[in-house]
ROLOGU-516958 format. One record per residue (C-alpha): residue in one letter; x, y negated, z. Coordinates in steps of 0.1 Angstrom, whole numbers, plus 5000, padded with zeros to 4 digits. Example, Ala and Ser with C-alpha at 12.3 -4.5 7.8 and 13.67 -1.06 7.14 Angstrom:
! ROLOGU-516958
a512350455078;s513750115071;
This chain:
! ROLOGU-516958
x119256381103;x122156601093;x120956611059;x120556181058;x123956171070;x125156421040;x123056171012;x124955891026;x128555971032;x128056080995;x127555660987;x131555681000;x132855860970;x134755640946;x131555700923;x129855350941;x132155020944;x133854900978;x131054680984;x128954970990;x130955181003;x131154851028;x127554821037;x127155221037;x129855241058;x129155021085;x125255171086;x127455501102;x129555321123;x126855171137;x124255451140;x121455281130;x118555361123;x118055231094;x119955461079;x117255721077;x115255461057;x117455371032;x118255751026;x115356011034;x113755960997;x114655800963;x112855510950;x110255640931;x107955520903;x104455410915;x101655250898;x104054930894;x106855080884;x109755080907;x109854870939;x111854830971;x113754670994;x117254550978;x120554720994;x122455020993;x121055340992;x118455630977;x116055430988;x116355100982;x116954860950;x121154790936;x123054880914;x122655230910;x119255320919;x118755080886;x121755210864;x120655590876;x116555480859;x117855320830;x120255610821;x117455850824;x115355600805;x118155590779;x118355980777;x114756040776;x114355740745;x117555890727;x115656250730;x112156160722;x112255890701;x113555960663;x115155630655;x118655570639;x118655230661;x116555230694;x115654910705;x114054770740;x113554400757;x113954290789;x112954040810;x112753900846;x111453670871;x112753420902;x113453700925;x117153710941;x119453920920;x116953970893;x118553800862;x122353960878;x119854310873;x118554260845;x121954240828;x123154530848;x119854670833;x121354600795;x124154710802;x123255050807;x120955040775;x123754890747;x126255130767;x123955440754;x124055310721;x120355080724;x119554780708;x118654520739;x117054200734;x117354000765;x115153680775;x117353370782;x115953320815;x113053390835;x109553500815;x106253580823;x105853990826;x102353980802;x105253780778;x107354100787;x104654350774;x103854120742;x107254100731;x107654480735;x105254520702;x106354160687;x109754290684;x108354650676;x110754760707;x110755130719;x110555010755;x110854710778;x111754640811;x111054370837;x112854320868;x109954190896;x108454290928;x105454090922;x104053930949;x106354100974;x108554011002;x111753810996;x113554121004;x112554310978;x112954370937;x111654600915;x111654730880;x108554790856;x108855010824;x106654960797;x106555210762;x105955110728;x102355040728;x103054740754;x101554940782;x103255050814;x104355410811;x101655660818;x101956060809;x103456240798;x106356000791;x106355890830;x106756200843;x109056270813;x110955990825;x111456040860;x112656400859;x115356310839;x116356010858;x115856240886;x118656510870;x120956220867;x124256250889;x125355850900;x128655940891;x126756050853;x125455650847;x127355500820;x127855110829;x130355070799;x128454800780;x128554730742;x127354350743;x127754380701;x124354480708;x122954270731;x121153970719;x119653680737;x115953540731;x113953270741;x111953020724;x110553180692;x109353490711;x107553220737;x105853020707;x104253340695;x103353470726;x101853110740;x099853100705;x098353440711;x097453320745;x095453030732;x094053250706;x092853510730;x091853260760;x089453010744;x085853040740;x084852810716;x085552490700;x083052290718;x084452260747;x084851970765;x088452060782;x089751690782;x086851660809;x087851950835;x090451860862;x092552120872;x095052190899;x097952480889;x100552590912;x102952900906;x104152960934;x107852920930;x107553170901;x107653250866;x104553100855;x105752770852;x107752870814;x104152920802;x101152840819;x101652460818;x102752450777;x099652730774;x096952460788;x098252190769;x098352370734;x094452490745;x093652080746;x093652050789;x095051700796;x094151670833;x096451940847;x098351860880;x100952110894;x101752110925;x105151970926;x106652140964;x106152480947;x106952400906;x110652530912;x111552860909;x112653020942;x112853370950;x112753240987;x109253090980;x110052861008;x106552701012;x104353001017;x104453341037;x103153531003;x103353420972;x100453640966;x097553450952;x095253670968;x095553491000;x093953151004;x097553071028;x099253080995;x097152830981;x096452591003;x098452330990;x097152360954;x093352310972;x094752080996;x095551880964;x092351980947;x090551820976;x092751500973;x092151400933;x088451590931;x089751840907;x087152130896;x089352440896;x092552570914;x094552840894;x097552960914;x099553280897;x101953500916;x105753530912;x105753710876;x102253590865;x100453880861;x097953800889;x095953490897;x093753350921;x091053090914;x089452840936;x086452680928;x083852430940;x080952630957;x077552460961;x078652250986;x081452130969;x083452280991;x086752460974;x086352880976;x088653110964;x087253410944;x087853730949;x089553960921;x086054110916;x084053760911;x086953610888;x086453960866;x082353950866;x082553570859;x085053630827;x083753930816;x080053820812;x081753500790;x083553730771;x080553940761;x078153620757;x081053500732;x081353840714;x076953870713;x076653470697;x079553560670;x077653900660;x080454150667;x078654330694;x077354630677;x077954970701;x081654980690;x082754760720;x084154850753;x084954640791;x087754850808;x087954890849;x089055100876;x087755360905;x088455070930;x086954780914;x083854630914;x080254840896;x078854490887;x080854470858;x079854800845;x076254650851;x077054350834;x078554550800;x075654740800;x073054460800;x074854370762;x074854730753;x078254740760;x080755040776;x082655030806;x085855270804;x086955350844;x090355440846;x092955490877;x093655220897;x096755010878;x096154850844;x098755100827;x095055270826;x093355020808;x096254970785;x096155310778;x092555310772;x093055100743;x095555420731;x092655650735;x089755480721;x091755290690;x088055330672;x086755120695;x087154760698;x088554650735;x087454270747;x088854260783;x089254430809;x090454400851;x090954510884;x089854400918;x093354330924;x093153950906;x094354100874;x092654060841;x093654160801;x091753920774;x091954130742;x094754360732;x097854130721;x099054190753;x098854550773;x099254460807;x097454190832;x098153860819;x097253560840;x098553310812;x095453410791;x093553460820;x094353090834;x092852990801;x089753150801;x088953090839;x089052690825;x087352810795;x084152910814;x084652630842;x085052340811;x081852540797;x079852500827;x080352170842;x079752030803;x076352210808;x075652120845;x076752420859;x079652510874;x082152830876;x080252940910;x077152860897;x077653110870;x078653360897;x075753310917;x073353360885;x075353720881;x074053800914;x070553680907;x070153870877;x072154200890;x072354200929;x074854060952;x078154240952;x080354190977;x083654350985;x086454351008;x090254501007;x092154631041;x095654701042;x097454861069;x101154851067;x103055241081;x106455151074;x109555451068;x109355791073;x106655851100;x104455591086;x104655811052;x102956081074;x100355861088;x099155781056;x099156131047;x097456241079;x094456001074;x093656061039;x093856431050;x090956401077;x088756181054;x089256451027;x089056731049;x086356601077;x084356361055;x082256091068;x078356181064;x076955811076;x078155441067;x076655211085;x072955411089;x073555471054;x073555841040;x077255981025;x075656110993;x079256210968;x082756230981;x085056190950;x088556320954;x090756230930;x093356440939;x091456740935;x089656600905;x086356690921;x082956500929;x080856640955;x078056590968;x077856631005;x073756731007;x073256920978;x076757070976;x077157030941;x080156980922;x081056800895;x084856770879;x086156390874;x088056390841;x090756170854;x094956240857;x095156340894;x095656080920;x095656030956;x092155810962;x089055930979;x085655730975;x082555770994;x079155670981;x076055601002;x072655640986;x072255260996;x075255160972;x077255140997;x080855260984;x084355271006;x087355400988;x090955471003;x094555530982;x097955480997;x100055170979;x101755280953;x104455000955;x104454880994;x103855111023;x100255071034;x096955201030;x094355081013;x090455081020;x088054920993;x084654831009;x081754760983;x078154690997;x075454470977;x072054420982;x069154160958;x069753800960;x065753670949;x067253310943;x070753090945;x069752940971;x069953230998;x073453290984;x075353181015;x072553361040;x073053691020;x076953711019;x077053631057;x074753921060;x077254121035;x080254001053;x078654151089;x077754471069;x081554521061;x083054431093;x080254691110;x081954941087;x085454871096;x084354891130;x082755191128;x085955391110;x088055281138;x090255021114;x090854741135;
């Protein structure tokens, strides 16, 4: 406690303004607790960047947690990159404080002697990481917490290529922001370097979205009906001109949440994940008859799709179906227009679904598994520039169409989940129907994400402690089902727990064990790297002999799992 109390009576130097020293201040007066949260740890860089709660302190998002990145960003670019004129973009969504950070942000940048180019106002992040190579920037920045809390900001760092940072430059990065002093961050902007951009950066990156998102010119899109909402976010700049440009004239937005609001006043989440979120956009599906319900998450990188199941009954997908469903389009598009000839690859991750790598393979295609985080997959397109890359996802409603943009884009994404919907109900089918033949053709996969919140300090432990006895006293039976391979990430080891045998996983290190049953079965577990939980990713599947024992087969799926959860003691 001695040692919090030190880190914060430093916030009372004349280094930080009287505001802070305020708030700081009054957190000692007070003896609260919270002090120890706001000070025990920095804000680090996770697999989203940086993310927190917004207030004074190490460990929370202002000022000079911001100023004390950039200027190590700033260092490390002036460094590392040659350039007589270095040059970055920013950008940043409807979150409280973000467009007062993200000029804070420039600041920083023109005050080191960088080029900025700064959006106008609020922009998609996918338009963040397009612009980066548009404007053939050294870096970019966008100020977001995603689908977070009110409470809380956060700041993304993406490098050249349009990518999130991944090594060596991240860990280049932090330890230098890390050998900054507060008192070291130079604030003095030179706004003779700043300039402002907007519409002509939009036009390109809404064309490429088209471009990239559309399957073929006979479509019937004039004859789909579809129901957007954003959520309060950032979406709205784009998504709506995006549908229009693609030829979609029966678009209805759900008006209560059109506004930006970094309150996002008509829903506990604005996560898209959650079928809370988007009730009102199938609320109002279920009013007009519309076929498909796209709702996208504060800085439209995510986004959830509803859609009529055989029963007519609106269902939201999972991030896994929305990814099988899209990436089989993708590869039937690629195969009828010849360009499928070995040279191809579908990217993925250690968490998400095996049914697409089933799926690439049936068209002779790859499947490149990277970490969890689509910095992986952007990277991937680094690593394997031989190689032509035609989408790629996450189970985490995320999905990349095509390289123009290096991150998870649900502008393109929104287009090509109409795409394949438009596609379908012109040829009787519909976007569930197409799931359902997946399944008929590959097996039924079905998968489920827990999240258990361990807040602070001691819930940092907790997380620690139980990845620590899954690692270290592994499970040797799911569900009557034999453990065959533990993989460890963070030992970079495979191993199989009857034969003993080990094999090395030729991944960067990371904190995620997954277990593997010789029935299929998988169960993974990583802590967040942006919010503080843990996560478990439950995978079972099983043959579905025709679509109509769908709904019999996923109850029996959906029991399987919650045995499971039972069984390790979750709930």
């Amino acid at each position: 406690m001695n040692e919090i109390l030190e880190n914060a009576k430093q916030w009372l130097s004349s280094t930080f303004d009287a505001e802070t020293q305020q708030e700081i201040q009054q957190l000692i007066d007070s003896n609260s607790p919270e002090l120890t949260d706001r000070f025990y740890k920095d804000t680090e860089f996770g697999t989203g960047g940086m993310r927190g709660i917004m207030g004074a302190g190490t460990n929370r998002i202002n000022k000079y947690t911001l100023g004390r990145a950039t200027q190590g960003l700033s260092n490390y670019l002036i460094k590392n990159v040659q350039k007589e004129q270095l040059k970055v973009v920013i950008a940043y969504d409807c979150r409280h404080n973000s467009k007062k950070f993200a000029k804070l942000v420039a600041d920083v940048f023109t005050a080191n002697n960088i080029k900025v180019f700064l959006f106008e106002d609020l922009r998609a992040t996918p338009e963040l990481s397009f612009a980066v190579r548009h404007l053939a920037c050294d870096a970019g920045i966008v100020l977001t917490a995603s689908h977070n809390p009110p409470e809380y900001n956060g700041y993304k760092v993406y490098w050249a290529d349009g990518g999130q940072i991944v090594p060596p430059h991240d860990h280049g990065i932090i330890s230098m922001v890390k050998a900054i002093d507060f008192s070291e961050i130079n604030f003095n902007a030179n706004n003779t370097l700043l300039e402002e951009i907007g519409k002509t950066v939009d036009d390109a990156f809404v064309e490429g979205a088209v471009k990239n998102g559309s399957l073929s010119e006979n479509i019937d899109r004039k004859n789909l009906k579809i129901v957007f909402t954003s959520l309060h976010g950032t979406s709205i700049v784009s998504v709506p001109e995006a549908l229009e440009k693609a030829g979609y004239t029966d678009v209805h937005i759900v008006k209560e949440q059109r506004i930006p609001d970094g309150d996002f006043p008509t829903v506990k989440s604005p996560n898209p994940e959650e079928p809370e979120a988007l009730k009102m956009a199938t609320d109002l599906a279920n009013k007009i008859g519309a076929d498909i319900v796209i709702g996208t998450d504060p800085d439209c990188d995510r986004l959830g799709v509803a859609v009529r199941d055989v029963d007519g009954k609106m269902k939201l997908m999972n991030g896994n179906q929305t990814m099988v469903v899209m990436t089989q389009f993708l590869l039937k598009k690629w195969k009828e227009e010849g360009r499928i000839n070995g040279n191809q690859f579908i990217g993925s991750t250690i968490v998400s679904t095996e049914l697409v790598n089933k799926i690439a393979a049936n068209f002779g295609v790859a499947t490149k598994v990277g970490l969890t985080g689509f910095k992986w997959i952007a990277k991937m397109i680094q690593d394997y520039k031989t190689m032509d890359f035609i989408g790629g996802g996450e189970e985490s409603f995320g999905y990349m169409v095509g390289d123009f943009v290096r991150d998870k884009d649900a502008v393109t994404a929104t287009l090509l989940a109409c795409e394949v919907a438009a596609y379908a109900k012109q040829n009787s089918s519909s976007f569930y129907k197409e799931l359902l033949a997946i399944y008929v053709e590959n097996n039924f996969y079905k998968e489920h994400l827990i999240a258990i919140v361990k807040e602070g300090m001691d819930g940092a432990a907790q997380i620690q402690q139980i990845l620590s006895d899954m690692r270290n006293n592994p499970l040797t039976e799911i569900d009557g089902e034999r453990v065959v391979t533990l993989s460890d990430y963070n030992a970079s080891i495979e191993k199989n727990l009857i034969t003993g045998k080990e094999i090395n996983i030729e991944l960067p290190k990371s904190n995620v064990l997954i277990y593997q049953t010789d029935k299929g079965t998988r169960i993974a577990a990583r802590p967040s790297g942006t919010e503080p939980k843990i996560k478990f990713y439950f995978s079972v599947n099983t043959p579905l002999d025709t679509t109509n024992n769908a709904e019999k087969t996923e109850v029996e799926l959906d029991a399987k799992i919650q045995r499971i959860i039972k069984e390790m003691q979750l709930k």
